[in-house]
Structures are given as C-alpha cells and as structure tokens.
C-alpha positions in Angstrom: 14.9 74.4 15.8 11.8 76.2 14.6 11.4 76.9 11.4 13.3 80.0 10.0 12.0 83.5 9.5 12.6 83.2 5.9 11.7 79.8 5.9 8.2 80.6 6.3 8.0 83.4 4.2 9.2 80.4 1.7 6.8 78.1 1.9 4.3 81.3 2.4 5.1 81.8 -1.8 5.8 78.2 -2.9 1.9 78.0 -2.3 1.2 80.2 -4.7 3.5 78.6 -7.7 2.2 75.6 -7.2 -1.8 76.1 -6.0 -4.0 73.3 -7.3 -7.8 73.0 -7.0 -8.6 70.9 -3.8 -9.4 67.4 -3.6 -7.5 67.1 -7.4 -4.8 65.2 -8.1 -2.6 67.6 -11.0 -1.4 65.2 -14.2 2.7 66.0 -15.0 2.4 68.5 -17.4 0.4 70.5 -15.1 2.6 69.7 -11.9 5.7 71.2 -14.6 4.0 74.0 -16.0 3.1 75.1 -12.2 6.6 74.5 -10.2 8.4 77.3 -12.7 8.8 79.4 -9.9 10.0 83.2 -10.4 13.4 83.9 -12.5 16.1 84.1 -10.0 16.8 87.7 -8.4 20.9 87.7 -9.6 22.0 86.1 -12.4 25.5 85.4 -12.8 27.4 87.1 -16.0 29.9 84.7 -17.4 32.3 84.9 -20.4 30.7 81.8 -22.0 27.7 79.9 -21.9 26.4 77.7 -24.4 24.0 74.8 -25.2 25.8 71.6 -26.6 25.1 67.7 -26.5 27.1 64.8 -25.6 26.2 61.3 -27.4 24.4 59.0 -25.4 22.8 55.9 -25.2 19.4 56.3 -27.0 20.4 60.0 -28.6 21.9 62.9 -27.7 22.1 64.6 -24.6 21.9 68.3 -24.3 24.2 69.9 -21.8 25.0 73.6 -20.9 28.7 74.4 -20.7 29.2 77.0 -18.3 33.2 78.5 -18.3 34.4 81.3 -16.2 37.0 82.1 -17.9 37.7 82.4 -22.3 38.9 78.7 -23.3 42.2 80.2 -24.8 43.7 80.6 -20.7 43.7 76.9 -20.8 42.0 73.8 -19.2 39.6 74.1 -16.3 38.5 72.1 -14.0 35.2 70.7 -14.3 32.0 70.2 -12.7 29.1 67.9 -13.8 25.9 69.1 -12.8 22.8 66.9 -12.3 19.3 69.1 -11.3 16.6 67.8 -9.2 12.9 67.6 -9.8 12.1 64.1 -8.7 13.3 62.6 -12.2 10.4 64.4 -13.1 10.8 68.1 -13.3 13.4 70.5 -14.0 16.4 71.1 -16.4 18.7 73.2 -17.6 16.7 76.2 -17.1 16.0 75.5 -13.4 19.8 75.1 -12.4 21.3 77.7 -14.5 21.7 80.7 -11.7 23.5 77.9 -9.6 25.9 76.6 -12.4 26.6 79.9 -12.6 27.4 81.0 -9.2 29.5 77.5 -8.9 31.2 78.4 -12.6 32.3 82.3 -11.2 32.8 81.4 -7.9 35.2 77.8 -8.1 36.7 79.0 -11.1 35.9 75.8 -12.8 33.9 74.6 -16.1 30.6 73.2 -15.1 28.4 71.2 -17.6 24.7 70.7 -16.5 23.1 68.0 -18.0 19.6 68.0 -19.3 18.7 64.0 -18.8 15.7 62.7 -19.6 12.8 62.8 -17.2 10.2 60.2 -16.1 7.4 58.9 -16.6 8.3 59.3 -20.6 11.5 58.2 -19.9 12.0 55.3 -16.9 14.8 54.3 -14.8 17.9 54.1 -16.1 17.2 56.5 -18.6 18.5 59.8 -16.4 21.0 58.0 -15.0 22.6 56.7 -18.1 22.1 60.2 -19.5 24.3 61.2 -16.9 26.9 58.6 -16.6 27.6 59.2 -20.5 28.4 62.9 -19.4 30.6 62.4 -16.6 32.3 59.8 -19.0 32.8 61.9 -21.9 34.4 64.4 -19.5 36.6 62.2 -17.8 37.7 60.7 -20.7 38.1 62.9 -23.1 38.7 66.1 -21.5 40.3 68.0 -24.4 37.2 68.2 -26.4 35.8 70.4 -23.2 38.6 72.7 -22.3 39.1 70.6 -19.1 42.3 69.5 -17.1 42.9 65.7 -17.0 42.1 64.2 -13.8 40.1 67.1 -12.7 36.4 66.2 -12.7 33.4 66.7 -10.0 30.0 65.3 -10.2 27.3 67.5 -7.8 23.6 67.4 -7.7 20.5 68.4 -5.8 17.7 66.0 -4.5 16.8 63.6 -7.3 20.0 65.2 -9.2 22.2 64.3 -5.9 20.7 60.6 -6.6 22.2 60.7 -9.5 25.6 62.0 -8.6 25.9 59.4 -5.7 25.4 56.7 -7.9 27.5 58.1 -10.9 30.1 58.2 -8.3 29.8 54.8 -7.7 29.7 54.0 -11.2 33.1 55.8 -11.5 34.7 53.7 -9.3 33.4 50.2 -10.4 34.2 51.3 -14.1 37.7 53.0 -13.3 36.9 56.9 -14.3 38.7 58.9 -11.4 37.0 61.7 -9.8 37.7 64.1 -7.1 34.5 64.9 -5.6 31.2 63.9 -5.4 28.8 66.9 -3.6 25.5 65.8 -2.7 23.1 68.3 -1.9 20.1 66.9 0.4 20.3 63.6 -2.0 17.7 61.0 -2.8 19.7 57.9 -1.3 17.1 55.1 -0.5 13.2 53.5 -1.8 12.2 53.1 2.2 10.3 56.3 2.7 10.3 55.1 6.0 12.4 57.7 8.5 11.8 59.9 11.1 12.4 62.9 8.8 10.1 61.3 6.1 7.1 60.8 8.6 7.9 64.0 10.6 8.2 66.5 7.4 5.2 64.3 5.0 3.8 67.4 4.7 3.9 71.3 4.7 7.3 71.9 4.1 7.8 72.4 0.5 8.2 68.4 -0.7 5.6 66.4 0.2 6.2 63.0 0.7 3.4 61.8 -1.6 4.8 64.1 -4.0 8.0 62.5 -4.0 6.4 58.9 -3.5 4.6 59.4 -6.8 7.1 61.0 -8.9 10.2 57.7 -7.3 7.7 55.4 -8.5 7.2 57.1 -12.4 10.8 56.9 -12.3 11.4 53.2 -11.0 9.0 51.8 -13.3 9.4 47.8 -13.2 13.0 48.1 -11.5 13.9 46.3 -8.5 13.7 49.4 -5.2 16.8 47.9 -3.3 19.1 47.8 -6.8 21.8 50.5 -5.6 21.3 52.4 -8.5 18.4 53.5 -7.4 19.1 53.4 -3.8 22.5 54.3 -3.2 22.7 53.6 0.2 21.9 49.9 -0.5 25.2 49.3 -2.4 26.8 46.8 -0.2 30.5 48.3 -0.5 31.1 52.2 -0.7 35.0 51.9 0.0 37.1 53.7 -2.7 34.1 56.5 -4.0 35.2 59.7 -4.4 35.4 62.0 -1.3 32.2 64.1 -0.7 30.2 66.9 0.7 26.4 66.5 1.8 24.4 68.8 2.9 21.1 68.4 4.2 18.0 70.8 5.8 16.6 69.9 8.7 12.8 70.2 7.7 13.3 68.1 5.1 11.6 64.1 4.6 15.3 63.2 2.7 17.5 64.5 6.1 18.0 61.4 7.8 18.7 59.2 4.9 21.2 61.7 3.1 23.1 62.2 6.5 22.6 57.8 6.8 24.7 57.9 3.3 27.3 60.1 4.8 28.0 58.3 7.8 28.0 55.2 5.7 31.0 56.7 3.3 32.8 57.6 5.9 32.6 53.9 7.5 33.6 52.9 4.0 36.8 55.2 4.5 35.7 57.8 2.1 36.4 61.3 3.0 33.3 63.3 3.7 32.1 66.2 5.4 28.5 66.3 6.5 26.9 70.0 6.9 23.2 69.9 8.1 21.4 73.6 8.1 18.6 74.1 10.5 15.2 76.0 10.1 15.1 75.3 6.3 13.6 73.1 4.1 14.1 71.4 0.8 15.2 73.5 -2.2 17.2 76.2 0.1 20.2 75.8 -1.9 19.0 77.2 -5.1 17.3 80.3 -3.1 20.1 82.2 -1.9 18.0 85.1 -2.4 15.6 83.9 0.4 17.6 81.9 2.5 20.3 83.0 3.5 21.6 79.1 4.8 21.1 78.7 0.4 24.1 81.4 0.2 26.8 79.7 3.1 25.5 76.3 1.7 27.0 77.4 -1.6 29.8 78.8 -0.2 30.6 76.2 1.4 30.4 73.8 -1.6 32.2 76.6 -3.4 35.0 75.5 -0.7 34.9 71.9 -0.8 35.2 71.9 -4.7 38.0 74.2 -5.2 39.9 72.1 -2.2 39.3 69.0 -4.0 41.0 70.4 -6.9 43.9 71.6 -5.5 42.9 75.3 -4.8 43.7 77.4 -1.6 40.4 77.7 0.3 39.2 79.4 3.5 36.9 77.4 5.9 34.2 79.5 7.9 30.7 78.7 9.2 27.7 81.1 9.1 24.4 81.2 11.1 22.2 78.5 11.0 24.9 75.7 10.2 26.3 72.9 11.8 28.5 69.8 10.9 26.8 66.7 12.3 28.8 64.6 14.2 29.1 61.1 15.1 30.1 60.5 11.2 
C-alpha cells in the first residue's frame, strides 16, 4: 500500500526533531538530546504513579509503577514494560503516555523499566535489568500490589527484543507468564530482509541507524546467541502466548512477522496483526496515526484476554491479520 496520509505528515516532522548537519555523523548524546520529540498531545490521569527501583544485578533499577486503581481494591494484574530506542535511547519518560493508556485501559498495574542503555552499558546489561524486573514481579508479587500468576511482559522495537527474550527466559527458568506482546520487535542480527533493504532509508528508522546502535549494544557478544536474536533460539515450544504487531514500512516487518510464524510452529499461541501505510514508532503516536490507536486497542484486548477479562474483538482501517502463521 502507499504510504498513509498521516504517515507522511509523520515522517514530514520527525525531520525536524532529528535534523543533523549534512555529511556528519551525530555522537550519542547528541542523537539523544535530538530524538525528544514533542510531549504527547493526551496524557492519561491515573490514581498513582510513582518512581521506585527493583535490585538488580550491578545496582538498582529504576522502574515507574503505573496502577489504575488505589492499591487498597486489591491485587492487579501486571504488565512489565520494556521501551525501545535501539538499547540506546529512551526511558521512562519516552513510554509514560503509553503505560498509561495500557494502565487505564486493561485495568492492570504496569511497571516500565528504565534499563541501562548502550554503549555505556553493553549487552546483557538491559536485558538483565529487565529479567530482574519481570522476576521480582513474578515472584514476589505482594510487594507490588499484583495477583499471583498474573504477569505480562510487552515492549516496542529494541524493548520488544527484550520482552521476547525475557519470555524465553521465563520459560527456561520456570517463572509463568501469560503474555508476551511484541510490538514491531527486534528479533534477529541478519539485517538482511526484504523489509530491511526495501525500508533502509526514509521511513523514520534507518537501517544504518539501527545497524550502529545493535552493534553498541552487542559489544563482543556472539550475533546468533538467542538472546540477542530471538529468532535464533533453536526451541520456542512452551513461551508464553503472544501478540505482534508489525508496520509495513518498516526494515523490522519481515523478521518480527518470521518470529510469529515461528511461535506458532512451536505451538505457542499467537496472533499476528500487521498495519499498512505506517512506519516504525506508530504505536506510541496515536495522536498521528490513527493504526497507533487500534494497535493499542488491540493490545488493550489481547492483554486483558490473557488475564481472564471479557474482551470485544474488532478491526479498524488499515489492519490486517497476516496469514499463513
């Protein structure tokens, strides 16, 4: 499909949060202090939000609890929420009108985790920031306000990385979770699809970008080890269930929708929702796109069915499940 309306208007303003002079390669600091982006349009009222840390391997780690209801109405579901940013950027800040809108909207606790980014801080630095999240969740919910049994992990981009491979983590280490949603995930070292080559450039995330920032990150590490490439494990049998969603002008389509189909050969329930005309990053924009708003609605759905809640299933404009899963 061509590209959306919106779409374009998109990519028409990204250019101007993050202009650089020509012919320059911008260091890190200057790539962060240039991909702010404007404050969101809504921001979600919530009866309490506050900034705490979780213990972790080399210090503490700071996470923003997000609860949608006071604690004294009892245990909540939970959600662990892991940003994107290419291990690189982002943080709380950057995913706090999402957690929100997932917090109201679900009903359910979410906890967004500030892990440490690269290059100060190498593979597996983030991901064992976030593995001692999820595991402090699952394990001892009571210290949280969450119900037993009753815990998500979801991330975007380098942040669904990071969920995919917690989720595998989960199962290898015997922590039980009920979801795993995996929006337009980071799943393999190739660089080497059709979606990579035919997206490299003009559509919000570069593929040299990208390239750059997955090398900070991986450091010395082996490409193929699955924690860093997910869709490398050799088994995914027995992860939690999941939701992907992908855009289709986006260099990490085809090997997100290659990490559904292979969960779903593994036996692992999955739905795969692929939104045309838009590119990376529509998720967090449902106040440009509107794809961003029936993509959160439709993780919205998938969550509170994986917990146990009554849902209603729709599709908008622009959507489509991808078959041959």
């Amino acid at each position: 499909m061509p590209l959306h309306p919106q779409t374009v208007r998109f990519l028409d303003v990204l250019a101007t949060w993050t202009s650089s002079p020509p012919d320059a390669e911008p260091t890190i600091d200057e790539i962060r202090a240039r991909t702010c982006g404007p404050p969101p349009a809504v921001r979600r009222e919530l009866p309490r939000v506050r900034d705490v840390a979780v213990r972790g391997p080399d210090g503490p780690v700071p996470v923003r609890l997000y609860r949608p209801a006071p604690p004294g109405l009892g245990p909540l579901p939970a959600i662990v929420y892991l940003h994107g940013g290419g291990w690189v950027l982002g943080g709380l800040d950057s995913v706090d009108a999402a957690c929100r809108e997932l917090a109201a909207c679900t009903g359910c606790a979410v906890l967004s985790v500030g892990y440490r980014l690269a290059p100060e801080h190498p593979f597996p630095a983030a991901l064992d920031d976030a593995w001692a999240v999820v595991a402090s969740v699952a394990r001892d919910p009571g210290r949280w306000g969450v119900r037993p049994g009753a815990v998500a992990v979801a991330g975007d981009s380098a942040g669904g990385n990071l969920a995919a491979v917690v989720a595998l983590l989960a199962r290898d280490r015997g922590v039980g979770l009920v979801h795993q949603l995996l929006v337009y995930p980071v799943t393999d070292t190739a660089m080497d699809t059709p979606s990579w080559r035919r997206y490299a450039s003009g559509y919000g995330l570069d593929a040299g970008t990208l390239a750059r920032f997955m090398a900070l990150y991986r450091g010395s590490a082996d490409p193929s080890d699955p924690r860093l490439a997910p869709l490398r494990a050799p088994d995914l049998a027995g992860a939690a269930p999941a939701t992907v969603i992908t855009a289709e002008c986006d260099i990490l389509r085809d090997e997100a929708e290659a990490y559904a189909r292979r969960l779903a050969a593994a036996g692992v329930p999955v739905e795969l929702r692929r939104y045309d005309g838009v590119v990376h990053a529509f998720f967090l924009f449902p106040e440009i796109f509107d794809a961003g708003a029936e993509a959160m609605e439709l993780a919205v759905r998938r969550l509170r069915a994986a917990f146990g809640e009554r849902t209603e299933e729709g599709a908008g404009h622009g959507q489509r499940t991808v078959r041959g899963l």
